[in-house]
BANUSE-394171 format. One record per residue (C-alpha): residue in one letter; residue number from 1; x, y, z. Coordinates in steps of 0.001 Angstrom, whole numbers, always signed. Each point is the difference from the previous one (the first is absolute). Example, Ala and Ser with C-alpha at 12.3 -4.5 7.8 and 13.67 -1.06 7.14 Angstrom:
<mikols>
@code A&pos 1&east +12300&north -4500&up +7800
@code S&pos 2&east +1370&north +3440&up -660
</mikols>
This chain:
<mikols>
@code X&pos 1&east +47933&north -24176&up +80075
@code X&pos 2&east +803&north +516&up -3885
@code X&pos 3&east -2570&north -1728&up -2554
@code X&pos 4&east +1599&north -2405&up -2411
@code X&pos 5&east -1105&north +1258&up -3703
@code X&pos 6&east -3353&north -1366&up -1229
@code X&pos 7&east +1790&north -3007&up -2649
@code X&pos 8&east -3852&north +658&up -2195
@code X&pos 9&east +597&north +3598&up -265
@code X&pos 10&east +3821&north -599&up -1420
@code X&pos 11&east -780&north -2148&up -2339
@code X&pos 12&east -3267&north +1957&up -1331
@code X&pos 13&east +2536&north +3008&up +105
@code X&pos 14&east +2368&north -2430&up -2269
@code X&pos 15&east -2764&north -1416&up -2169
@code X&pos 16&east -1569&north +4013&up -828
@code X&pos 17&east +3813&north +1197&up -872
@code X&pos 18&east +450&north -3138&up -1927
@code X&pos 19&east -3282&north +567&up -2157
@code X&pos 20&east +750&north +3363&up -588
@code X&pos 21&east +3707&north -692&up -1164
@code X&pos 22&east -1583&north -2445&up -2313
@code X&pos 23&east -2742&north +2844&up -1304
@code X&pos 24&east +3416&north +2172&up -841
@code X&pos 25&east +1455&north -2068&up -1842
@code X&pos 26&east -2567&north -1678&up -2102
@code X&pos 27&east -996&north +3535&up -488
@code X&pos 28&east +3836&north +1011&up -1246
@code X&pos 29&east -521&north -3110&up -2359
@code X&pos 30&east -2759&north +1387&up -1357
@code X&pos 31&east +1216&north +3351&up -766
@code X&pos 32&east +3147&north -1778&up -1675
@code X&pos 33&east -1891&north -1528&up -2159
@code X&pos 34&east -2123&north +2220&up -789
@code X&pos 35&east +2786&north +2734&up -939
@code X&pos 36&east +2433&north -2875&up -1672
@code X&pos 37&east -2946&north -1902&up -2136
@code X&pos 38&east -3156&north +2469&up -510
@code X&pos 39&east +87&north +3588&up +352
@code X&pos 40&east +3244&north +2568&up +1219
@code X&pos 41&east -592&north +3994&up +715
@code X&pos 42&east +1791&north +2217&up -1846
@code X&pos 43&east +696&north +3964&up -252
@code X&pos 44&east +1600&north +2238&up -2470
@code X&pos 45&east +2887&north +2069&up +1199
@code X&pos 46&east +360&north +1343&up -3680
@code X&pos 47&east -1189&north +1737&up -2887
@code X&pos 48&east +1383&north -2505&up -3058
@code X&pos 49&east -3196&north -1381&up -262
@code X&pos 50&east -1979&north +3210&up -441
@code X&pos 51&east -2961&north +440&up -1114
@code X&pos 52&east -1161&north -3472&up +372
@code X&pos 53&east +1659&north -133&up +3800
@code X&pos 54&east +169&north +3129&up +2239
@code X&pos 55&east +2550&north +392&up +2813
@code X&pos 56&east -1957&north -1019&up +2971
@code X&pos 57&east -2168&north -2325&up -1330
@code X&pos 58&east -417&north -3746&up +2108
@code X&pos 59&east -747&north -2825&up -2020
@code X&pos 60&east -618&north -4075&up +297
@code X&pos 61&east +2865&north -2010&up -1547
@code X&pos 62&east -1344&north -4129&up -1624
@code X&pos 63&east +2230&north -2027&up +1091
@code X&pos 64&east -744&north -3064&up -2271
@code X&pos 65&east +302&north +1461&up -3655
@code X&pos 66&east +3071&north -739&up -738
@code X&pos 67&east +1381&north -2939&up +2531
@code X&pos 68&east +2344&north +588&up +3123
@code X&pos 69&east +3461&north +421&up +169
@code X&pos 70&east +1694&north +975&up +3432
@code X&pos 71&east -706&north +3363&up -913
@code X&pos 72&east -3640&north -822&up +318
@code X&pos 73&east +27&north -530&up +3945
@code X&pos 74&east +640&north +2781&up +2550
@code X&pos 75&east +3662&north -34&up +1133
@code X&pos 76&east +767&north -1862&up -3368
@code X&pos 77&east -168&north -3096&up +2336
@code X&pos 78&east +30&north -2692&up -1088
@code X&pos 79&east +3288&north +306&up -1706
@code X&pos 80&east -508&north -2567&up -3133
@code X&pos 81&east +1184&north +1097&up -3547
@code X&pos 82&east -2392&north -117&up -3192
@code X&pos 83&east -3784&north +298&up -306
@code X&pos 84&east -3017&north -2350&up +984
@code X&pos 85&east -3085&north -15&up -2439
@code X&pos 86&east +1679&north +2636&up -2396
@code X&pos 87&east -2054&north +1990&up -2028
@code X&pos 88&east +1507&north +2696&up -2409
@code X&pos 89&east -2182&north +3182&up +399
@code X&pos 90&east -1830&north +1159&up -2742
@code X&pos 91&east +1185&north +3555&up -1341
@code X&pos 92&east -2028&north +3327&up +1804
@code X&pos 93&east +56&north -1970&up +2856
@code X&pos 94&east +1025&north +2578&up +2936
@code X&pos 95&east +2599&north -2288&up +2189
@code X&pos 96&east +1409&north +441&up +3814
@code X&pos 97&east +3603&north -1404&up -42
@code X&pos 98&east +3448&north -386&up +1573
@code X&pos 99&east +2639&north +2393&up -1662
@code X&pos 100&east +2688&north -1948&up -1687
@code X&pos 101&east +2533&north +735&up +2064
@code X&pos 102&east -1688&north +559&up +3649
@code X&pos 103&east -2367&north -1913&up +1863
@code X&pos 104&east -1554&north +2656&up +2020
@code X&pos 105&east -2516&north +2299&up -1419
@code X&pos 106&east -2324&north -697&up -2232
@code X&pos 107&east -48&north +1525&up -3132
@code X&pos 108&east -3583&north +469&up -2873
@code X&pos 109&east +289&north +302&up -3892
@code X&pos 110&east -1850&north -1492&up -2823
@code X&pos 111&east +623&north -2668&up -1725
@code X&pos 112&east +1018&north +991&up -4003
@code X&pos 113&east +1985&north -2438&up -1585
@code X&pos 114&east +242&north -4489&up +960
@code X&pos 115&east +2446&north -2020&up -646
@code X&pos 116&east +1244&north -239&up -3531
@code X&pos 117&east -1416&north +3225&up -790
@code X&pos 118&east +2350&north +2801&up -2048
@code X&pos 119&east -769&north +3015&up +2156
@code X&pos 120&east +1064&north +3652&up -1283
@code X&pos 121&east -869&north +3751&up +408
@code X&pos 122&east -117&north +2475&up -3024
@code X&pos 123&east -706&north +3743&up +1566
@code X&pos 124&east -1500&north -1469&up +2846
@code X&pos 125&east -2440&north -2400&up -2233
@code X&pos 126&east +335&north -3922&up +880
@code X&pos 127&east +933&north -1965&up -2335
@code X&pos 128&east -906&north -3930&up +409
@code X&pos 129&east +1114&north -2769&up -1971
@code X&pos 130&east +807&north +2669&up -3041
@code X&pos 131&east -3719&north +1450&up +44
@code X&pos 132&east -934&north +3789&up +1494
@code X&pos 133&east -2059&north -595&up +2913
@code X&pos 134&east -3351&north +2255&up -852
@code X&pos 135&east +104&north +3152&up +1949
@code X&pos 136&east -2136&north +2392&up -336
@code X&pos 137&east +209&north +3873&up +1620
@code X&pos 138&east -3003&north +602&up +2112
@code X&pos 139&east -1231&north +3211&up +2308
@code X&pos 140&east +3136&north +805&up +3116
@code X&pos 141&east -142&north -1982&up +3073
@code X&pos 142&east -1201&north +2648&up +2602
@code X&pos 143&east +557&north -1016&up +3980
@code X&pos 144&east -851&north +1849&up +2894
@code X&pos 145&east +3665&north +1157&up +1226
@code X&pos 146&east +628&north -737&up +4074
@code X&pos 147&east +2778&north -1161&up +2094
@code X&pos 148&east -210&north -3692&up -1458
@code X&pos 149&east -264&north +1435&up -3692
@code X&pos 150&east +2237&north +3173&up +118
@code X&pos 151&east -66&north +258&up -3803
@code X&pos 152&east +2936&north -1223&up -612
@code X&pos 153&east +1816&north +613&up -3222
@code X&pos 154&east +2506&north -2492&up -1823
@code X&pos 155&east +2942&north +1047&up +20
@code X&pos 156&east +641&north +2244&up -3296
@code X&pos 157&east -3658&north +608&up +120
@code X&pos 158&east -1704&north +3086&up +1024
@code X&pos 159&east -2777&north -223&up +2781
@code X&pos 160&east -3744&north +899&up -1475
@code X&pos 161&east -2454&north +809&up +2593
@code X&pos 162&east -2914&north +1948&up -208
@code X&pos 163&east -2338&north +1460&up +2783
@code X&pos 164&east -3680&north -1029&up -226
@code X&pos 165&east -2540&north +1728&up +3104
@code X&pos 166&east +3384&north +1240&up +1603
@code X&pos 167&east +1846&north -3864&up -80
@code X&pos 168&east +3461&north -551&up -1661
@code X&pos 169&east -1016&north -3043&up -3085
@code X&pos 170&east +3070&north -1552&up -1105
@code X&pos 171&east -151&north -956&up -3464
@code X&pos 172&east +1926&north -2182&up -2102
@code X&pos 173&east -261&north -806&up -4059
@code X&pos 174&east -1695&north -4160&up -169
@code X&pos 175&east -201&north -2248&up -2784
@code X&pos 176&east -2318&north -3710&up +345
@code X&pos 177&east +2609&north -2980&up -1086
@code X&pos 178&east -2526&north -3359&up -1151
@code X&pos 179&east +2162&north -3031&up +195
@code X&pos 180&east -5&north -2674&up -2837
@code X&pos 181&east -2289&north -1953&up +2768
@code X&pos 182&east -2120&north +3144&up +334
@code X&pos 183&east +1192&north +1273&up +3368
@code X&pos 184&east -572&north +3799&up -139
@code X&pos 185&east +1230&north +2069&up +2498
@code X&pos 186&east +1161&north +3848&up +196
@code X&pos 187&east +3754&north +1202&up +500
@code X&pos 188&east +1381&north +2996&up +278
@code X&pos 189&east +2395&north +1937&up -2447
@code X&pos 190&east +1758&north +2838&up +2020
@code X&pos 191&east +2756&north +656&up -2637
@code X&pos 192&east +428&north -246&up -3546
@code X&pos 193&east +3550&north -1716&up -236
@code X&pos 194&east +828&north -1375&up +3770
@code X&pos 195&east +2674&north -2403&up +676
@code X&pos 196&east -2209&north -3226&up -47
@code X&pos 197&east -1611&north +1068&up -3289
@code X&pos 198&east +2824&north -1944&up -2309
@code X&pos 199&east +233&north -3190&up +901
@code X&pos 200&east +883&north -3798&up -1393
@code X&pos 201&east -613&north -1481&up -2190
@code X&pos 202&east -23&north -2975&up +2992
@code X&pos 203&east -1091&north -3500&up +228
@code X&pos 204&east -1243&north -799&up +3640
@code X&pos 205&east +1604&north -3065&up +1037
@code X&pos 206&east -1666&north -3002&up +1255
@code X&pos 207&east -1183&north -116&up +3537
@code X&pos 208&east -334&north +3909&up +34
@code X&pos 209&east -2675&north +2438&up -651
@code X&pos 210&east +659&north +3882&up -1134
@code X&pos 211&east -1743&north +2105&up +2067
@code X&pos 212&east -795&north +4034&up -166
@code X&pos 213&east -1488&north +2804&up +1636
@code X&pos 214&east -3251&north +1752&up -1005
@code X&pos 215&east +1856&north +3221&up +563
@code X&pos 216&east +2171&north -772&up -2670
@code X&pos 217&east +2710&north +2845&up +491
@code X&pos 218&east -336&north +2&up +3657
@code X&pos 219&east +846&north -3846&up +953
@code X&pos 220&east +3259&north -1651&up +154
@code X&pos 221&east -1313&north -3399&up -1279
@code X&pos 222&east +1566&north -2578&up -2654
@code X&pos 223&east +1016&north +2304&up -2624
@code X&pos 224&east +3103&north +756&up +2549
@code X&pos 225&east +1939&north -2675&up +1576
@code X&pos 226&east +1095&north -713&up +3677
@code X&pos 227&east +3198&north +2462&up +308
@code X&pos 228&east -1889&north +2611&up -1751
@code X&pos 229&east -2821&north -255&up +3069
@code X&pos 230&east -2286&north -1951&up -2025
@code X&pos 231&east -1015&north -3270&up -38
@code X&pos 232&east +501&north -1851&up -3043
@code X&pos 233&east -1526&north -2767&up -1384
@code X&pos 234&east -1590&north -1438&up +2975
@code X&pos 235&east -113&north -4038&up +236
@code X&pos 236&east -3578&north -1704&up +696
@code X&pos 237&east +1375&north -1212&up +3600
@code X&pos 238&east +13&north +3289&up +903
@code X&pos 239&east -3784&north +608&up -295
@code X&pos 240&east -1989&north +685&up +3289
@code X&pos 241&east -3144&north +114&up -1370
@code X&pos 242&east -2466&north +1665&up -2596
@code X&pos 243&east -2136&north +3562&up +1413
@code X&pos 244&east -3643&north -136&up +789
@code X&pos 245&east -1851&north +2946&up +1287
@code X&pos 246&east +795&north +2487&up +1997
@code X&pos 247&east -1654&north -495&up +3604
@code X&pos 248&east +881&north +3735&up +1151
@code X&pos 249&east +1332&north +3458&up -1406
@code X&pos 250&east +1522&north +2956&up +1426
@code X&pos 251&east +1531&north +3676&up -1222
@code X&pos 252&east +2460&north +143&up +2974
@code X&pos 253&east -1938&north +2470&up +2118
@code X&pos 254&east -901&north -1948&up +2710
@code X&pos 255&east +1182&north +684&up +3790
@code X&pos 256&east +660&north -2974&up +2163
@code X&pos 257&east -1465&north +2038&up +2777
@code X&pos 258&east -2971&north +1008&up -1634
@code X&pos 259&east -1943&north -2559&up -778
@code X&pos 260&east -2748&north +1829&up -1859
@code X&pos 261&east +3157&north +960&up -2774
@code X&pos 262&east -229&north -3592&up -1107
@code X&pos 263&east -3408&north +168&up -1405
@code X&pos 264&east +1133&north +3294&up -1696
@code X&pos 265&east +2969&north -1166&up -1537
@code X&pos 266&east -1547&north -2984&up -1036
@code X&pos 267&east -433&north +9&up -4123
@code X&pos 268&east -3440&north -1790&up -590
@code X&pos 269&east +445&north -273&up -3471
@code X&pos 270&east +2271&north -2508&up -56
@code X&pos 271&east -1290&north -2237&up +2539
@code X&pos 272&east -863&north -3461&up -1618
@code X&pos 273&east +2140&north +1165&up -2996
@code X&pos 274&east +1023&north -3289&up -2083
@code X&pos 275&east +3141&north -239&up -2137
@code X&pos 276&east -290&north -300&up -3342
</mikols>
């Protein structure tokens, strides 16, 4: 003769899968809000931000610097126009954002020139609000060349590398920029006339920031517009969020298979890095 079903056991059964659906999605919550409001990861695909960024570098995005927009929140959901808590970033501020004309990758530069700000480029100087931004020529940039950083040239320039204990040292010329707010950061200077050295004079508009790579003849950045595969003039909305510190570094040697490769590949130096 069949048993009927123990009635306790179901409903424990119900009550344990109802708990742990529960767990899930308070958990999801969590995570949500911890990637929308606090803290985002973030890795660089490119070299426009060299020296101060390295292809294969992971950093932490802040969330709250400057506000949310829908571009804050993963999935750009939810879907509400403008800004909440706005805050213009300050200029050298390195910024994660949403190209103009896209909403799927994000893209890193550094903040040069806020709104209302005349923004132009004399043989590759900046020139903001009509004064010479102080730049100063200091000793060549010299990075370890591996599959992440291939020592890439710009193009027109001609690739330097070295070779130090029997590595290949790519080398590029570096000047330190010191903003009026005394921000001072390194960029590179691959080329003597490139095609973003002449520039402006242009007045950012309101609601926008000009942005730029630290690899200044390597980075297709607001100096070029849209249709030219820039970006523009990007507007504030469009800010993700301001980097941190890199959490984790690697030169691209790594094997998924080989787990020991990881440690190997893994660039020590710039763990913890902050941006400046």
């Amino acid at each position: 003769m069949a048993s009927n079903p123990d009635p306790i056991t179901n409903i424990s059964l119900v009550g344990r899968l109802g708990a742990s659906l529960r767990f899930l999605v308070i958990l999801a919550a969590l995570a949500w809000a911890m990637r929308s409001f606090i803290v985002a990861p973030f890795s660089i695909p490119t070299g426009s931000m060299v020296p101060t960024m390295l292809p294969g570098d992971y950093l932490f995005v802040t969330k709250w610097n400057y506000g949310f927009s829908r571009f804050s929140f993963p999935g750009n959901f939810p879907p509400f126009e403008g800004r909440i808590l706005n805050h213009i970033p300050e200029r050298g501020d390195i910024v994660v954002f949403k190209r103009p004309d896209a909403i799927g990758a994000d893209w890193v530069k550094r903040v040069v020139g806020l709104p209302g700000d005349t923004i132009e480029l004399r043989g590759g100087a900046v020139v903001l609000n009509g004064k010479p931004i102080p730049r100063q020529a200091r000793a060549a940039v010299t990075i370890p060349a591996s599959p992440n950083v291939p020592c890439r040239a710009a193009p027109g320039a001609v690739r330097d590398t070295i070779e130090v204990a029997g590595k290949r040292i790519c080398r590029y010329r570096a000047f330190n920029e010191t903003l009026p707010n005394g921000r001072r950061y390194t960029v590179l200077d691959q080329l003597d006339s490139g095609p973003g050295d002449w520039f402006g004079p242009k007045v950012v508009p309101t609601g926008h920031v000009f942005l730029m790579g630290d690899n200044r003849d390597d980075s297709a950045d607001s100096r070029f517009g849209l249709a030219a595969g820039g970006i523009g003039i990007v507007p504030v909305d469009r800010l993700v969020g301001r980097a941190a510190f890199a959490f984790w570094s690697t030169d691209g040697t790594a094997d998924l298979v080989k787990p020991w490769t990881w440690i190997t590949a893994l660039r020590t130096d710039r763990l913890g890095l902050g941006y400046e």
